[in-house]
KOLPA-182277 format. One record per residue: x, z negated, y of N, C-alpha, C in turn. Coordinates in steps of 0.001 Angstrom, whole numbers. Each point is the difference from the previous one (the first is absolute). Layout:
! residues N
n.xx	n.zz	n.yy	ca.xx	ca.zz	ca.yy	c.xx	c.zz	c.yy
X	Z	Y	X	Z	Y	X	Z	Y
...
! end
This chain:
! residues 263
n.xx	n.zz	n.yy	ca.xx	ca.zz	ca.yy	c.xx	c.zz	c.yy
13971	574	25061	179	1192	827	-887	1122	-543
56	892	763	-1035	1100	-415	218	1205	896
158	1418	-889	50	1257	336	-1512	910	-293
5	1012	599	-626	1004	-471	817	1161	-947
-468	164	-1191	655	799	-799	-1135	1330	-197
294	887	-686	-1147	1353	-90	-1432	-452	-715
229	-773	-611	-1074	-739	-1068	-957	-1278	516
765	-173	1539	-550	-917	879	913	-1725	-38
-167	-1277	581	585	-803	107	316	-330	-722
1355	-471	-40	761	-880	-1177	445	-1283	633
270	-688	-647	370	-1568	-39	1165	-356	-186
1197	-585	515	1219	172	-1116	995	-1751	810
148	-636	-998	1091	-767	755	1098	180	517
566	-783	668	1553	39	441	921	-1755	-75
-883	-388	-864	1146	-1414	-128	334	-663	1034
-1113	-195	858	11	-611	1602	1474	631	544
885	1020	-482	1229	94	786	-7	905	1079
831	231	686	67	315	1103	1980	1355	216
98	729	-764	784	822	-126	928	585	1393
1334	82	-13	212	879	727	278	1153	-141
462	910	1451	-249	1272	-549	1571	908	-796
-980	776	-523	1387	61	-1905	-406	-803	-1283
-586	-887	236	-39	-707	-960	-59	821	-1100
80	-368	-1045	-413	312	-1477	-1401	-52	-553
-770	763	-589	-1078	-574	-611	-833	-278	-1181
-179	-624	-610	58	-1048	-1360	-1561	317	-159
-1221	1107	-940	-1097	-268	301	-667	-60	-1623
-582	-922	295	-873	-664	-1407	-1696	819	-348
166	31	-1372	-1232	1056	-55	-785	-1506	-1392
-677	-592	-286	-1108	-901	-140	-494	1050	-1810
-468	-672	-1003	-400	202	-1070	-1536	454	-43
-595	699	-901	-1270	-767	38	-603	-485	-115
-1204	329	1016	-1055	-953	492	756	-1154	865
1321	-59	220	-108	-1101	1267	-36	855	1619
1146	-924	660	290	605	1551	1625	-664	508
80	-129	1085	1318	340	483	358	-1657	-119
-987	-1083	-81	5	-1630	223	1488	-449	-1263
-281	1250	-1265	1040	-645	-1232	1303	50	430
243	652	695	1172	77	451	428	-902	1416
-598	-714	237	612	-1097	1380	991	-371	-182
762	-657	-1066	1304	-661	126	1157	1080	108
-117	1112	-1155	889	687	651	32	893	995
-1309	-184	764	126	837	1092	439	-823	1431
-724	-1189	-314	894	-1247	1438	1572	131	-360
476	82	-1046	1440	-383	-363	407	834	498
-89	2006	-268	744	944	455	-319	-99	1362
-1213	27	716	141	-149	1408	391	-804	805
177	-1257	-459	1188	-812	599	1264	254	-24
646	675	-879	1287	920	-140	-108	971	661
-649	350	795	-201	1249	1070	-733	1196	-266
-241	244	-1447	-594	1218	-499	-1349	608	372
-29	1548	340	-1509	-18	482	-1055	-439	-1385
-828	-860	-297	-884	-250	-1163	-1127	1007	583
-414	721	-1301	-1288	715	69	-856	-486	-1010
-767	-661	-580	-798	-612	-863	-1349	621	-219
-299	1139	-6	-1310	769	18	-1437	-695	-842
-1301	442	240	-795	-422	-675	-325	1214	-438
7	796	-1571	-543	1469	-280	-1253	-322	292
-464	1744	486	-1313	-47	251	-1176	-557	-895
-933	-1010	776	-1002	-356	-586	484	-1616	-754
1296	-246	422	753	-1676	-189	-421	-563	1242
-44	-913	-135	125	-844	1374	-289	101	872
325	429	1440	-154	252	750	36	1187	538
122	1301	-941	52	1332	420	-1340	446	-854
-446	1138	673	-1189	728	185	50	1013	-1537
-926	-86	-800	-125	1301	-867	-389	1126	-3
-409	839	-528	-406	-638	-1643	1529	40	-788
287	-453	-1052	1065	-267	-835	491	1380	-262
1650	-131	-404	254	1292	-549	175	464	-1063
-466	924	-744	-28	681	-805	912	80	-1156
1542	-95	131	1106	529	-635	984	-490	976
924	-344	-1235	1340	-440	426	589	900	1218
205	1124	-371	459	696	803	-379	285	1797
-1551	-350	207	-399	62	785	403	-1364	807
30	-1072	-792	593	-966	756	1277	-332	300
850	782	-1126	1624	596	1254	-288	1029	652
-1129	139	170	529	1017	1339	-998	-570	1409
-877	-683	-362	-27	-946	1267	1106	-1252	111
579	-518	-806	1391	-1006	299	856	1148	769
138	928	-265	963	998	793	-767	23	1582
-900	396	-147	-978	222	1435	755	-1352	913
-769	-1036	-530	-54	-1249	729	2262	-352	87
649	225	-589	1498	340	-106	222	582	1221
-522	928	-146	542	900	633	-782	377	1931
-812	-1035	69	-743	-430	1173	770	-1166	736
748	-941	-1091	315	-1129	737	1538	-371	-253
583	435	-714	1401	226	-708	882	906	798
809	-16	1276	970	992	517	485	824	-1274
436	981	372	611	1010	-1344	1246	-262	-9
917	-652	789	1504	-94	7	126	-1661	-623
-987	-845	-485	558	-1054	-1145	-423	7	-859
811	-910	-1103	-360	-46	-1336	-1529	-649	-488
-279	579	-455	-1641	-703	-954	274	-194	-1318
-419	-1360	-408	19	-206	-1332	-1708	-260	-552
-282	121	-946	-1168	180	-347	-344	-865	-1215
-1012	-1004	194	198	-818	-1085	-1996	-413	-657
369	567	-954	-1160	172	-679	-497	-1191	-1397
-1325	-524	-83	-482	-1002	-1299	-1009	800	-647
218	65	-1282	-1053	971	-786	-286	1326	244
-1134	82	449	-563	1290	533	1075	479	1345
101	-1554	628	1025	652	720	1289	576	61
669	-73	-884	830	364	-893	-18	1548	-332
-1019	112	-910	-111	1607	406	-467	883	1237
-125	-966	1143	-774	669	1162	1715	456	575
1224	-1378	-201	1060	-144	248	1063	1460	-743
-614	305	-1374	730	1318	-405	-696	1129	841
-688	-340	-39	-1041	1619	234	469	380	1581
220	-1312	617	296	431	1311	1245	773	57
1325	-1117	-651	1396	364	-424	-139	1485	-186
-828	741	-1039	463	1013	-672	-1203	1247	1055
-378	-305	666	-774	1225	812	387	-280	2010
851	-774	-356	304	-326	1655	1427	-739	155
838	781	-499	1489	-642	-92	515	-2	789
254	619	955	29	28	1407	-528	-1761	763
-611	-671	-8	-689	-619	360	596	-1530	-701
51	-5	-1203	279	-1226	-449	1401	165	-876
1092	-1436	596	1164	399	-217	72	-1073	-1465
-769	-787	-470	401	-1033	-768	-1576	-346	-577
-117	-478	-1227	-1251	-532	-250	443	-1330	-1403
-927	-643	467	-195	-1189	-1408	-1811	126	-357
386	116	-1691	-908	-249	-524	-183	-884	-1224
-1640	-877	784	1	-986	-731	-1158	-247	-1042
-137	-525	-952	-945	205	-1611	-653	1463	-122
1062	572	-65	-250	1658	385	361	223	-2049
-881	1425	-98	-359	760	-1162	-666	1067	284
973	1527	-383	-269	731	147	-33	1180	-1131
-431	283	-865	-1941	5	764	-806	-1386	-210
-871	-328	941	-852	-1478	-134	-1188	476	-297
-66	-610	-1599	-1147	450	-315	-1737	-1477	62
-528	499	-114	-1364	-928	438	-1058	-104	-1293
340	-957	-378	-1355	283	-1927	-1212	177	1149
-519	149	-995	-1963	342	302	-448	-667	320
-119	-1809	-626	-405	-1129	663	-550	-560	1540
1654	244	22	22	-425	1496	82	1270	1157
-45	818	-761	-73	1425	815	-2128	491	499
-473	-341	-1239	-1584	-348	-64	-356	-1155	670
385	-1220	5	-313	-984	867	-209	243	811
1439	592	914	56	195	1455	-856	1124	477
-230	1065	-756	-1326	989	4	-926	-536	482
-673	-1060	-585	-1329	-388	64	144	-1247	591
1008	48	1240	462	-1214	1040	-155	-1540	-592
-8	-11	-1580	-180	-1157	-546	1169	-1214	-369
-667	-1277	1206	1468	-842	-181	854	-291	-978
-197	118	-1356	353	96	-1117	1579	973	-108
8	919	1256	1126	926	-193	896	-806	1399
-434	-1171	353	1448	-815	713	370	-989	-1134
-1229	-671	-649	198	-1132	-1158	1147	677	-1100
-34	1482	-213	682	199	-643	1380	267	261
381	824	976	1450	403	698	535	-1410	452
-1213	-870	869	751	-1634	513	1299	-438	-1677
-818	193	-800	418	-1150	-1251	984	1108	-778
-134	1063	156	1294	1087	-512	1431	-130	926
-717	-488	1308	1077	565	1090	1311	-1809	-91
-879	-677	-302	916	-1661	-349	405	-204	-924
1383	-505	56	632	-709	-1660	-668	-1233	42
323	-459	-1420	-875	-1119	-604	200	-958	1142
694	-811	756	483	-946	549	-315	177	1420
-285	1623	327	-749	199	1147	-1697	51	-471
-361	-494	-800	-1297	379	-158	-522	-1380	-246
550	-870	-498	-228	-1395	-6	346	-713	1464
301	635	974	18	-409	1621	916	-833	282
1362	464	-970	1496	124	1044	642	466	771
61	-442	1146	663	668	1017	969	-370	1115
835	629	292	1443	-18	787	-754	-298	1723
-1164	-177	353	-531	-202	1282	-760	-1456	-622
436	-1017	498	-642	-1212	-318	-1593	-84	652
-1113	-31	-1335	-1090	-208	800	-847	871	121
494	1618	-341	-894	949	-61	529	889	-2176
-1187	1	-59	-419	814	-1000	296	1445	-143
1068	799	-304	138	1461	-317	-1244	16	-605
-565	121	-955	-1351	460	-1097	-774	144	783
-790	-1142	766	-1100	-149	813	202	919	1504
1320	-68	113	390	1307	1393	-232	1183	-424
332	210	-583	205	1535	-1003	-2183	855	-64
-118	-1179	-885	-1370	384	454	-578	134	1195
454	-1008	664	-1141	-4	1370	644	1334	658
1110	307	184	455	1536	424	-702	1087	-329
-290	-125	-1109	-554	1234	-889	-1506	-54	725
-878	-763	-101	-1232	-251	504	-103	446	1060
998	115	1069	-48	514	1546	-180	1361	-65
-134	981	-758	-45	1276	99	-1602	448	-66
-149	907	597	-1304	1076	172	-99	629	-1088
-1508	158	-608	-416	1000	-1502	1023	1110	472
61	312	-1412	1096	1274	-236	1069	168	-23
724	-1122	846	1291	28	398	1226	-305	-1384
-714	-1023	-620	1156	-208	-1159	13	1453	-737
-1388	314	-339	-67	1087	-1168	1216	1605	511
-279	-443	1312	851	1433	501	1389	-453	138
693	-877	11	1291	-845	-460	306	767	-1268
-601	-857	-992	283	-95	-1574	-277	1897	-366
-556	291	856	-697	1425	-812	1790	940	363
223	-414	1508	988	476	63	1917	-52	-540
-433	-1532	-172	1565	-166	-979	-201	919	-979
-924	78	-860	-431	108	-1482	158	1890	-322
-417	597	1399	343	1648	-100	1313	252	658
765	-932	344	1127	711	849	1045	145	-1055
1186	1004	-333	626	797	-632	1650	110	875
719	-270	-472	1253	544	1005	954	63	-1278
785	1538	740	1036	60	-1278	1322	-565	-26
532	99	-1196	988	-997	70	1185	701	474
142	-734	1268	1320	853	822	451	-1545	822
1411	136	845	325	-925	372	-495	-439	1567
70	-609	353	-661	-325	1428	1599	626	805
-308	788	1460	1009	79	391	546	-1691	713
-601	-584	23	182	-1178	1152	763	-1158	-906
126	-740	724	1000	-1181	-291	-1340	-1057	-969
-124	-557	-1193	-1296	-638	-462	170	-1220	-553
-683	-1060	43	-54	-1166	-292	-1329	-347	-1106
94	-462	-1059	-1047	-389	-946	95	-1392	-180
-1136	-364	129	-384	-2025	-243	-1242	604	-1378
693	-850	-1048	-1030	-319	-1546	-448	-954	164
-1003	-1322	-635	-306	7	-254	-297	-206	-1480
879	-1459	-716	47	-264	-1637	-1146	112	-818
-913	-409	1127	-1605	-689	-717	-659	1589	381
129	497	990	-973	747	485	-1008	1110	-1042
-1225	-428	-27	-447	753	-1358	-1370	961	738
389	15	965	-541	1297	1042	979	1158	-603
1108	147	821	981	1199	301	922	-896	-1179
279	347	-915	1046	-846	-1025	1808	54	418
372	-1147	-323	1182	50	277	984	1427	-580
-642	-52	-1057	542	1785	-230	-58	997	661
-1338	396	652	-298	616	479	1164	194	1519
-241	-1323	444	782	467	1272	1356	197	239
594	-480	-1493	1699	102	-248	15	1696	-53
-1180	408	-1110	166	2039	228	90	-8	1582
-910	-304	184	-299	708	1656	1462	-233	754
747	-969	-20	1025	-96	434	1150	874	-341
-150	201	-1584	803	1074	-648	100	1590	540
-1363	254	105	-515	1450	295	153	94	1427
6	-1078	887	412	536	1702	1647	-500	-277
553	-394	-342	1351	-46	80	506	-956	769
-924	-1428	143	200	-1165	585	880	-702	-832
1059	-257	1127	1369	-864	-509	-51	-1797	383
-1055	-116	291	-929	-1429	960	-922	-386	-717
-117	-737	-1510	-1114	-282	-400	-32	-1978	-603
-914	-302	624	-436	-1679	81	-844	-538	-942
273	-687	-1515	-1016	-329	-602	-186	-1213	463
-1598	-670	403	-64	-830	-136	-614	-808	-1136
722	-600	-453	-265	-1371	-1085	-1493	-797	116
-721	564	-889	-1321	-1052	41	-974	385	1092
274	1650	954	-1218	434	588	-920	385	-386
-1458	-80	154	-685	1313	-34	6	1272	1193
-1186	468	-477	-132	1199	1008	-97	-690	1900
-261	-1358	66	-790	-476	933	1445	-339	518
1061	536	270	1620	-698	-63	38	-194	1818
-637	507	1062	-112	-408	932	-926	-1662	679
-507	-340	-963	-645	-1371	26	729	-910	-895
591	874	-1338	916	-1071	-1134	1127	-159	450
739	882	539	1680	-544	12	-42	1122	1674
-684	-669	887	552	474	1580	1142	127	242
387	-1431	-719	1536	120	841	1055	974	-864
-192	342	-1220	850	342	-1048	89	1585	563
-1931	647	933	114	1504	-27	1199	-297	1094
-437	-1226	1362	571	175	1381	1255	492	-506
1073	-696	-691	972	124	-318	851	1311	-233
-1121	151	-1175	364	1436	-269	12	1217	1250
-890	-190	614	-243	1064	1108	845	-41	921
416	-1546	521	1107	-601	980	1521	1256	-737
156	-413	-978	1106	286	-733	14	1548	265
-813	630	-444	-360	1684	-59	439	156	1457
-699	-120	915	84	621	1266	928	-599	924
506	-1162	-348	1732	12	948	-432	-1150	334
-1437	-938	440	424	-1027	1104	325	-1146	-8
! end
């Protein structure tokens, strides 16, 4: 599907569903450097349960138009835009964020509360910081800065090409995702986890946290604070993930999310 937003076309799934009207709406915000594709299973699942699915591609992902944005903040406030274009104001929105999306998922929470009644966040760390490495890689659009995040973002057992989908490779997916993006686009990702800042106050909204044992992106520590500091009473470790926990244990997030939001 596709809107016009102020910044020009965006891209966004809906989980082939087909909503009625009232529905609820369940909308997924993508990590970086991917697009709205990581999220298919739980977006067919909630929209077969009736939910409106919004699956966005941020600008300069996938199928929506750039140039990339700048700062976290700027990209909750186009998730609000595009929210608030296709989202009636009289149902609930839950907001469910991976990595970067994650903080796109606070930033929205905490500058547009009005708007989003519930959020889950997933291999979330706040503040997410970015070493130099792979922050310089992606500078100088050099593949070396997917070779590196691919093999940070998998536990050992996802990196040796185990996986819960018989037949396909997490490692080798992971990369080829990353590769789909336009110069610039990762570096303005990573540049933006790496400056965003939020203080430690509680989320007003209802919050859900998925860890992440292995995850040596956003550390399992890391996201137990983050859970601490918004005042999430909903938090999911998973056993033996990495950061990549939407390709490692699908069914373990589905679950969790099933569980969180009622269906």
């Amino acid at each position: 599907m596709r809107i016009n937003l102020g910044n020009g076309e965006a891209c966004y799934g809906i989980g082939s569903g087909h909503p009625k009207d009232g529905a609820d709406a369940i909308v997924f915000i993508h990590g970086a450097g991917f697009d709205h594709s990581v999220w298919v299973m739980p977006a067919r699942y909630f929209a077969r349960h009736g939910y409106r699915v919004i699956a966005p591609d941020l600008p300069a992902h996938g199928g929506s138009e750039g140039p990339a944005l700048s700062s976290i903040e700027e990209m909750a406030d186009w998730v609000a835009e595009l929210i608030g274009e296709l989202v009636p104001s009289e149902v609930k929105t839950t907001l469910v964020g991976h990595s970067l999306g994650s903080l796109v998922t606070l930033a929205a929470a905490d500058r547009h509360v009005d708007l989003i009644d519930q959020v889950c966040l997933l291999g979330t760390s706040a503040p997410m910081p970015v070493g130099p490495p792979l922050l310089n890689a992606a500078k100088d659009n050099h593949h070396a800065a997917f070779e590196m995040a691919n093999t940070w973002s998998h536990s050992t057992v996802g990196r040796i090409g185990a996986s819960q989908n018989p037949g396909l490779s997490n490692f080798n997916s992971g990369e080829r995702w990353l590769e789909r993006m336009g110069e610039d686009t990762y570096h303005a990702d990573l540049a933006a986890c790496n400056a965003y800042e939020r203080d430690s106050r509680e989320l007003a909204q209802r919050s859900l946290v998925i860890v992440g044992s292995d995850d040596k992106m956003t550390a399992a520590k890391s996201g137990l604070k983050v859970a601490s500091v918004v005042g999430s009473e909903h938090t999911v470790m998973l056993e033996g993930s990495g950061h990549a926990m939407l390709s490692e244990q699908p069914n373990q997030v589905l679950d969790a999310l099933s569980n969180f939001v009622g269906v």
